[in-house]
TINU-362162 format. One line per 5 residues: number of its first residue (from 1); their letters; for each residue x, y, z of C-alpha. Coordinates in Angstrom, 1 decimal, decimal comma. Layout:
! residues N
NUM> a> X:Y:Z | ...
! end
This chain:
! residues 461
1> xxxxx> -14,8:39,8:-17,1 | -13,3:36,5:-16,4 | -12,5:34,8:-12,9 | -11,6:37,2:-10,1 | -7,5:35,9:-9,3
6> xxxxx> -6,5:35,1:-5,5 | -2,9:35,0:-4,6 | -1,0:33,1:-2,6 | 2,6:32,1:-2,1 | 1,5:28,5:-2,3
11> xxxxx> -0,8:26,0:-3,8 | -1,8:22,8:-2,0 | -3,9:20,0:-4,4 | -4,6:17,7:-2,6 | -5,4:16,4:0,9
16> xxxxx> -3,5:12,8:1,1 | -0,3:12,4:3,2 | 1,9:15,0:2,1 | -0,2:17,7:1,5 | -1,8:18,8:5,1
21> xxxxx> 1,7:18,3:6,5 | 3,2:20,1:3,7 | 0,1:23,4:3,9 | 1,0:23,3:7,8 | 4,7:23,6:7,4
26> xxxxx> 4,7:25,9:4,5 | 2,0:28,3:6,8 | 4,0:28,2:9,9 | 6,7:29,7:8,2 | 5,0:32,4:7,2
31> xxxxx> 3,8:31,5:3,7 | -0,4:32,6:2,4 | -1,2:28,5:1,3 | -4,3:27,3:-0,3 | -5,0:23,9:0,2
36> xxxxx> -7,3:22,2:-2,2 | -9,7:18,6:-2,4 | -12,3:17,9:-4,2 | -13,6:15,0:-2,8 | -12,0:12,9:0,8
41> xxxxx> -9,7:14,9:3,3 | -7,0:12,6:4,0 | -6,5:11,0:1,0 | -6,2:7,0:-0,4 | -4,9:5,8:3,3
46> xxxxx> -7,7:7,4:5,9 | -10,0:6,8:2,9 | -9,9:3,6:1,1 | -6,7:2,6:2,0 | -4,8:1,7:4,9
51> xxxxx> -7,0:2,5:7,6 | -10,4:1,2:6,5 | -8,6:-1,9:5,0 | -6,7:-2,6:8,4 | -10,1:-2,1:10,3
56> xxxxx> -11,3:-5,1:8,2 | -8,4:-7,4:8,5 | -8,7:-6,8:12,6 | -12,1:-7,8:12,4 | -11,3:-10,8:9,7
61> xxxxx> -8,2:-12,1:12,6 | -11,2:-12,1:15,0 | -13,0:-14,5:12,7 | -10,1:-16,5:12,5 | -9,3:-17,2:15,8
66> xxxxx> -12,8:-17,6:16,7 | -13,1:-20,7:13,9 | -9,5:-21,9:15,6 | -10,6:-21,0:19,1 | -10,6:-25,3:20,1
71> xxxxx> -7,1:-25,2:18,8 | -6,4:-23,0:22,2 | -8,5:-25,3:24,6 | -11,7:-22,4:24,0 | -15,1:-24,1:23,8
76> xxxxx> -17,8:-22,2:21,6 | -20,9:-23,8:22,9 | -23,2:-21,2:21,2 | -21,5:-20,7:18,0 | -20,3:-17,6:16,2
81> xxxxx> -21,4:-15,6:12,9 | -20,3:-12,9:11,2 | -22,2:-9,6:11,2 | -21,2:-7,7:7,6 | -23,0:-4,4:8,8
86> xxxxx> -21,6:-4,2:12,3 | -17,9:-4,9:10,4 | -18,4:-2,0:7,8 | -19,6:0,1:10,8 | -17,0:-0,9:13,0
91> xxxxx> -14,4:0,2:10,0 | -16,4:3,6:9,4 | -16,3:4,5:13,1 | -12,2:4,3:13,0 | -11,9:6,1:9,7
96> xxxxx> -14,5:8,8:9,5 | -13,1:10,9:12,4 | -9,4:10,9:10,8 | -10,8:12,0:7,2 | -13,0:14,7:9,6
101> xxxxx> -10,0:15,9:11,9 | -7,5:16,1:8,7 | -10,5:18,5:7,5 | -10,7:20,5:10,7 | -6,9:20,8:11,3
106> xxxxx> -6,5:22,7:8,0 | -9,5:24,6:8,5 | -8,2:25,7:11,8 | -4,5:25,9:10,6 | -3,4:30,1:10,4
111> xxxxx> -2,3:31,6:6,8 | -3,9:28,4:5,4 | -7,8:28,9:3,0 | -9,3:25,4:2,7 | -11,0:24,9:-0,9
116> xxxxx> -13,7:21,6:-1,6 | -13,6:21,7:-5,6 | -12,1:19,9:-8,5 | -8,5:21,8:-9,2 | -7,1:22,2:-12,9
121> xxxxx> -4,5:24,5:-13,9 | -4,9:27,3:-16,7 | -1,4:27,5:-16,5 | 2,1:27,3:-14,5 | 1,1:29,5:-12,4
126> xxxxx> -2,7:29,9:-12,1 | -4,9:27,2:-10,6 | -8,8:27,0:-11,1 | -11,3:26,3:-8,3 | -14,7:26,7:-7,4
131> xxxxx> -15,1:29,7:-10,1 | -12,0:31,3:-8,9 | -8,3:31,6:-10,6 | -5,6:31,0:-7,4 | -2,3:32,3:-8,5
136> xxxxx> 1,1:31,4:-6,7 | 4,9:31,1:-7,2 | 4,6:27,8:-5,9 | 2,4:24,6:-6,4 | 2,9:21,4:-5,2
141> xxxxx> 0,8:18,8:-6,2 | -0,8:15,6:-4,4 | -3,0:14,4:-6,2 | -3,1:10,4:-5,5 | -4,0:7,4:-7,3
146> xxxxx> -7,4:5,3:-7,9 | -7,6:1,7:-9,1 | -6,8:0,8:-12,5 | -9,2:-1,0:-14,2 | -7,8:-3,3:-17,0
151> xxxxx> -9,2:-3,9:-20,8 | -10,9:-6,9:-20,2 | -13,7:-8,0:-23,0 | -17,3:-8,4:-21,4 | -16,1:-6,0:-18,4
156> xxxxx> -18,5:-3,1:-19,6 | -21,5:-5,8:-19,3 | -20,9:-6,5:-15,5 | -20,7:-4,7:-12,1 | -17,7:-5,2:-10,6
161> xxxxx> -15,9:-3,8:-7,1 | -12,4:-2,3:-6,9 | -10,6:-1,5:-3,4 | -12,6:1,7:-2,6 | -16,1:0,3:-3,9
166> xxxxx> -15,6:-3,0:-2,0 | -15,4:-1,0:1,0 | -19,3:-0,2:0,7 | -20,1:-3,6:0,6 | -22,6:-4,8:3,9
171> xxxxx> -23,8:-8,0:2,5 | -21,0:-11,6:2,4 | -20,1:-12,3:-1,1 | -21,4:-15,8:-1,7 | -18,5:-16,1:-4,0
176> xxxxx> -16,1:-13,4:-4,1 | -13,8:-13,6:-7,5 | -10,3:-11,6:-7,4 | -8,5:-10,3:-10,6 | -5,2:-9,9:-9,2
181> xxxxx> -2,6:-12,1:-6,9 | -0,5:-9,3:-6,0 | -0,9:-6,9:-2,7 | -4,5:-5,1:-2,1 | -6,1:-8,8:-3,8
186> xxxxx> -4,4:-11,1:-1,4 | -5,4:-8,8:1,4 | -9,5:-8,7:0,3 | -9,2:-12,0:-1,0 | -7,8:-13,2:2,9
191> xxxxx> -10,4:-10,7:4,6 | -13,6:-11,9:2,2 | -12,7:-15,7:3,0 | -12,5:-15,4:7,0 | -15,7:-13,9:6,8
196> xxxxx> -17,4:-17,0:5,0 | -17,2:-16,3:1,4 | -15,8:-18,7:-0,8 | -12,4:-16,9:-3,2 | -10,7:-17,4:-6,2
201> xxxxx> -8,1:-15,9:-6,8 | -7,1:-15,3:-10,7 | -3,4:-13,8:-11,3 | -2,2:-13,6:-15,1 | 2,0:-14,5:-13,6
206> xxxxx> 3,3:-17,9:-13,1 | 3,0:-17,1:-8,9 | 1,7:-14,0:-6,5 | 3,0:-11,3:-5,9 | 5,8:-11,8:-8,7
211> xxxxx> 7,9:-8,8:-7,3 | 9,3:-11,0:-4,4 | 11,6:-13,9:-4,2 | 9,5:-17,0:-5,7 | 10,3:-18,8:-2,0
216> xxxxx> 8,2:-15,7:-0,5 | 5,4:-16,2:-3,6 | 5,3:-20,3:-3,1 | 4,8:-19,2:0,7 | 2,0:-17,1:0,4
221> xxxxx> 0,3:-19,3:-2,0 | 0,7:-22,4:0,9 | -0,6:-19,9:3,4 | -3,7:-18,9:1,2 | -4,5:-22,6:0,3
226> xxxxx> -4,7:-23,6:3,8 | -7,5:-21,3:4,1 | -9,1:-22,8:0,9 | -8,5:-20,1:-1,0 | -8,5:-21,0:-5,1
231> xxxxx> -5,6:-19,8:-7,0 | -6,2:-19,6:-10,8 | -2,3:-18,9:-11,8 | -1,1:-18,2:-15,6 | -4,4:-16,8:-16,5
236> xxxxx> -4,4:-15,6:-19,9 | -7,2:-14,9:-22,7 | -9,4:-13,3:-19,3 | -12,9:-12,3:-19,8 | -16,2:-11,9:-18,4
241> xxxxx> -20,0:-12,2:-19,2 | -23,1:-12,1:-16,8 | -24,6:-15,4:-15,9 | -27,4:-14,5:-14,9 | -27,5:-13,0:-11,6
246> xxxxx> -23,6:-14,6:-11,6 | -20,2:-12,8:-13,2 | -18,6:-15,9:-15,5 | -14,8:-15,3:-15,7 | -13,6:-17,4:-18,5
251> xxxxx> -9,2:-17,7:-18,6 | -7,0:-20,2:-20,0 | -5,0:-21,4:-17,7 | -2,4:-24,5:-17,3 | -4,8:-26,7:-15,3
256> xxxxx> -8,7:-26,4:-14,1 | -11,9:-25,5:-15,5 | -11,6:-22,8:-18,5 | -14,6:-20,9:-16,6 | -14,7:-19,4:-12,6
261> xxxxx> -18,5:-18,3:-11,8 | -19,2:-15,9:-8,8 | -21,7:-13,3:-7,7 | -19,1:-10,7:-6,7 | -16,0:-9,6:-9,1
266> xxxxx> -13,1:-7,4:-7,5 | -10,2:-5,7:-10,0 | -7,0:-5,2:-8,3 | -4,6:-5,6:-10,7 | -2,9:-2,1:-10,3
271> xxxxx> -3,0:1,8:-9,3 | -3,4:4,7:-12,0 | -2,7:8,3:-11,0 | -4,7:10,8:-11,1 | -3,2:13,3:-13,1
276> xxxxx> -5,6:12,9:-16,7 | -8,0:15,4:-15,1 | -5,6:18,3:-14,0 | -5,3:20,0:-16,4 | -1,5:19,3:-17,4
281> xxxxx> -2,0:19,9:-20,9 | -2,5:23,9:-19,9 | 1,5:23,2:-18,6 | 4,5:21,9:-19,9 | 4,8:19,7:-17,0
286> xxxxx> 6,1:16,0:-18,3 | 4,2:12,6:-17,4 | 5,3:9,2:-18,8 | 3,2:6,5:-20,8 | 1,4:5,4:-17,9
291> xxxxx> 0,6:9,2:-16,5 | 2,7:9,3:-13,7 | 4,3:12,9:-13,0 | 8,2:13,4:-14,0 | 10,5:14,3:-11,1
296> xxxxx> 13,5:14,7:-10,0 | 15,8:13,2:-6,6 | 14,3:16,3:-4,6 | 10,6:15,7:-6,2 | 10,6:18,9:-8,3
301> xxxxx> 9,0:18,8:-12,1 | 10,4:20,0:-14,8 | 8,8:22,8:-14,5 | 10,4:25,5:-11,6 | 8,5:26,2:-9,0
306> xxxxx> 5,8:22,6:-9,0 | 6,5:19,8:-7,4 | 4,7:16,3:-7,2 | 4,3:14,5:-4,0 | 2,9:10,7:-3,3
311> xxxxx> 1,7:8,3:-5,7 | 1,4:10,5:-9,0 | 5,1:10,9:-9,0 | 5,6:7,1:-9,1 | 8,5:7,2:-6,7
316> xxxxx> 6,3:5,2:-4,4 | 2,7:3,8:-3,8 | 2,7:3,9:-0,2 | 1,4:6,2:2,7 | 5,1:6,2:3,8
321> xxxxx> 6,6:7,1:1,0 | 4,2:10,2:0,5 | 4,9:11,2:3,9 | 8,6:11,0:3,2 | 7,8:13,4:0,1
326> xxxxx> 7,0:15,9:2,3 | 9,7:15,5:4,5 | 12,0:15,7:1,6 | 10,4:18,6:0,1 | 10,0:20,3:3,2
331> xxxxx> 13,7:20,3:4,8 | 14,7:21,2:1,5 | 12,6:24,4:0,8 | 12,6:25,4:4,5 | 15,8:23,7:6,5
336> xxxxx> 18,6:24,2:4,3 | 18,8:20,1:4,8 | 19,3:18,6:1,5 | 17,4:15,6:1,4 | 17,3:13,3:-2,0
341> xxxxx> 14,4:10,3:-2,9 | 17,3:8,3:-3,7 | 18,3:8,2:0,2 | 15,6:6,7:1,4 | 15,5:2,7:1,3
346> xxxxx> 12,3:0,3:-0,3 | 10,4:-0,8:2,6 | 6,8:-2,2:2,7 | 4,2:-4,9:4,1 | 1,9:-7,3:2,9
351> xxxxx> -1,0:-7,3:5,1 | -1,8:-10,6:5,1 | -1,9:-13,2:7,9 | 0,5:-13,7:8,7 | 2,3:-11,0:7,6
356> xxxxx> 5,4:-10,2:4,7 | 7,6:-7,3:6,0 | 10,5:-6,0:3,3 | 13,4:-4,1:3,0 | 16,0:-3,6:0,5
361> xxxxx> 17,0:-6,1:-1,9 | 15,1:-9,6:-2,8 | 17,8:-12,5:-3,2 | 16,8:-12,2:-7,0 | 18,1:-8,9:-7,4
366> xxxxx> 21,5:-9,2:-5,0 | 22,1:-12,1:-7,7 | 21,6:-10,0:-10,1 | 24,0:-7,5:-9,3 | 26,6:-9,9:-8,7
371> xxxxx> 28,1:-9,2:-5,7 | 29,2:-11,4:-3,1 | 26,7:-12,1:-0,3 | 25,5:-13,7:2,4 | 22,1:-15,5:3,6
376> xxxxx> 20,1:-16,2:6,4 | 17,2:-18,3:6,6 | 15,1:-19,5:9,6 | 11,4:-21,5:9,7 | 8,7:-19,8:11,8
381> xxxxx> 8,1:-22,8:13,4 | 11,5:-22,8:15,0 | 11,1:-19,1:16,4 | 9,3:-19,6:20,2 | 7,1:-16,8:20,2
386> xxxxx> 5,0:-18,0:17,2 | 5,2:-21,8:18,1 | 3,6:-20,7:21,8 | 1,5:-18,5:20,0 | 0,6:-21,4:17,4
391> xxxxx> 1,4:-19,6:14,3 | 3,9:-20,6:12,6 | 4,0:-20,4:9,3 | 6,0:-18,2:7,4 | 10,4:-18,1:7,7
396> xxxxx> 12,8:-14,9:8,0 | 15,2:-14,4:5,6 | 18,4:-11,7:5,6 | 21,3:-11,0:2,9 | 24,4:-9,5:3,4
401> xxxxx> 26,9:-7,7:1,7 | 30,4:-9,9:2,2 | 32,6:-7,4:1,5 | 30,9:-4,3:3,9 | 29,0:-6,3:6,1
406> xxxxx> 26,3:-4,2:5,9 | 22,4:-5,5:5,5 | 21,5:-5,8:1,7 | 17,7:-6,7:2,5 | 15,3:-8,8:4,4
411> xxxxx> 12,1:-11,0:4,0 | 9,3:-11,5:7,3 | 6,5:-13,5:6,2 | 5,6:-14,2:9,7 | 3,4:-13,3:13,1
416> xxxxx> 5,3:-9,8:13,7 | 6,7:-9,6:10,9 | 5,4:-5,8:9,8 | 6,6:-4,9:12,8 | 9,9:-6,7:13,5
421> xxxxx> 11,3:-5,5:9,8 | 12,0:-1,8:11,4 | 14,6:-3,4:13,3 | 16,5:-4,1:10,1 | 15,3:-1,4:8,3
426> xxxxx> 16,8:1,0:10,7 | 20,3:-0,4:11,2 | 20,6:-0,4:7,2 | 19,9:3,4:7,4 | 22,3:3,4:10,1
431> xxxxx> 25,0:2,1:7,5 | 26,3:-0,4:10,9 | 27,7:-3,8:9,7 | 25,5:-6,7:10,7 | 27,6:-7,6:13,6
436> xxxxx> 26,0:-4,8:15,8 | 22,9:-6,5:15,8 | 24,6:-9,8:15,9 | 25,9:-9,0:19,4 | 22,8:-7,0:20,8
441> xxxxx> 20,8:-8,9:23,5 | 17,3:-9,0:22,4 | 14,1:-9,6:24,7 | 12,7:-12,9:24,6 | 10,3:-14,5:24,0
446> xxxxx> 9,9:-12,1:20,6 | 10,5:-12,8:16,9 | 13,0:-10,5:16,8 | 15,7:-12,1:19,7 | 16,3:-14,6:16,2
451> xxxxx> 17,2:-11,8:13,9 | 20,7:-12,0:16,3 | 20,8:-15,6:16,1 | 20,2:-15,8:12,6 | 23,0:-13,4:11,8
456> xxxxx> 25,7:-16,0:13,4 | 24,8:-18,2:11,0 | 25,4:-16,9:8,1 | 26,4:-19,1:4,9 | 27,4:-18,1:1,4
461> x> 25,0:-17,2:-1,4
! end
């Protein structure tokens, strides 16, 4: 007899941060939406992401400042330790009721059925679910990422942790080994050595986080080495065995010993989508080589009427930029407000301590394009706020365009820095020339009264 069909006017799959907004929007107007997870409301971020992650570097700054609390005139008499289980439930306790309330929103959310099964489509139209066929005119899909995990020989014969198993984790890596200098490894590779364990970092590149200006790499690196964190650069020829109860890493690199041994192995060397299990094939829908979702400046597929949101479109691998999806897809469908992927500017953090906040262009690429620009630099250690607050490593760096005046881009690695980047970020959406900023009074004492100071000094790239 075959599946019985339900039809809706749209399909939902998945629950990360464009979907639950998108299901809302597209039910308050009126629209029958199914809305469909198979696993975690709320996605990578409230999940295994942004929010769990951020719990642990809260509680990993708390470590740090306790080690460094003499530096501030604060005598420990009775010493301090770290308590793994009471961190991991201290991180649970902040993400559990977000990935319960995104749950409970939809559920209670008019015009909009909630289904907890794997989705796959049957075709372009038709969607399978828990024994059912949902049909709709419509389907937008949100499907997420999960860690890549790289061919590396001997990797079948060990256990190893990526950035959602790691999470699990109660006991204190004696020795906690990290495949992978960019982002989500300097962030658990920070975290995992202010608790106690001892870190190596291995990264394949000549420097960390390669994407950025190498001043902004070289900084980092300083920053992580104060904390006696190993860097294993130019690692080549990786692979692993089982020493006993130990994970050996063997690499060829450009100096040190050929071999890193540790009991706990972490992969972070990337982010896959999650589109191999989705039943494509059943479609015409296009992906590229590495699986991500083909779409276009307004997020729509190839084929009418599906769409791809967040981090299986590869137009972005933050929760930002998956909200933004929706926002994009929703004032397009439903506001008559044409809104395009390509008008939104790159933006991001680094959630290390202290912090990198981005925006725009790195120096490399405004060199690149060969305009004419101009540059901004200032030391941490000259801004007030983080010489009273005694952190002051890190600089600020801004470019800008000679001819419009206008903000190319921007580098924070510095206390505030996530936070004082908006500041840029929004007078570059703005389209303002520098000079706006330049003559706005800032508070003080705050990292960002030098972003005006910084801006009359500007000197030719």
């Amino acid at each position: 007899m075959g599946s019985p069909v339900k039809e809706y006017d749209a399909i939902v799959i998945g629950t990360g941060q464009a979907g639950p907004s998108l299901a809302k929007r597209l039910a308050g107007s009126g629209m029958n939406v199914a809305i469909i997870e198979r696993k975690l409301f709320g996605g990578t971020c409230v999940n295994t992401g942004c929010t769990p992650t951020k719990a642990l570097v809260a509680s990993a700054y708390a470590a740090h400042m306790v080690a460094r609390a003499s530096d501030f005139g604060v005598i420990l008499n009775g010493g301090a330790s770290v308590d793994m289980k009471r961190v991991k439930a201290r991180m649970e306790a902040i993400f559990s009721p977000s990935t319960r309330g995104v749950e409970r929103s939809l559920r209670n959310t008019e015009r909009c059925t909630v289904y907890q099964d794997h989705a796959r489509f049957v075709s372009a139209r038709e969607v399978s679910v828990a024994n059912e066929i949902l049909k709709a005119e419509k389907i937008f899909i949100n499907v997420g990422g999960r860690a890549l995990i790289p061919d590396i020989p001997g990797l079948d014969q060990v256990d190893f942790l990526t950035n959602s198993s790691i999470l699990k984790l109660d006991v204190l890596p004696a020795h906690l080994i990290v495949i992978g200098g960019s982002y989500i490894g300097l962030e658990f590779a920070q975290i995992y050595r202010r608790f106690g364990s001892k870190v190596t970092v291995v990264e394949m590149a000549s420097r960390l986080i390669s994407r950025e200006d190498e001043e902004v790499s070289t900084a980092v690196a300083d920053i992580l080495q104060r904390e006696d964190i190993e860097l294993r650069l130019n690692a080549r020829c990786l692979s692993v065995a089982r020493r006993g109860k130990d994970i050996a890493v063997s690499l060829d690199c450009e100096s040190g010993a050929p071999e890193v041994v540790g009991t706990h192995l972490l992969l972070a060397v990337g982010r896959r989508p999650n589109t191999d299990d989705l039943g494509l094939d059943k479609t015409s829908i296009a992906k590229d080589e590495k699986g991500f979702i083909k779409v276009d400046d307004q997020l729509r597929t190839n084929v009418p009427g599906i769409w791809a949101l967040g981090d299986c479109n590869g137009k972005g691998a933050f929760t930002h930029t998956s909200y933004n999806d929706f926002e994009i897809v929703a004032a397009n469908l439903l506001d008559n407000d044409e809104r395009r992927v390509s008008d939104r500017i790159v933006a991001y953090n680094l959630y290390t301590d202290p912090p990198l906040g981005r925006v725009g262009l790195t120096e490399a690429e405004v060199r690149k394009s060969g305009r004419p620009a101009l540059v901004s630099t200032m030391a941490m250690e000259d801004v007030s706020r983080a010489f009273e607050k005694s952190e002051t490593l890190g600089f600020m760096k801004i470019l800008i365009d000679k001819e419009t005046s206008q903000i190319l881009g921007a580098s924070i690695l510095g206390i505030g820095g996530d936070e004082v980047i908006h500041c840029i970020l929004d007078l570059i959406y703005a389209k303002a020339p520098y000079t706006v900023m330049q003559r706005a009074m800032h508070i003080h004492p705050t990292v960002s009264e030098f972003i005006p100071t910084m801006l009359g000094d500007l000197k030719p790239l």
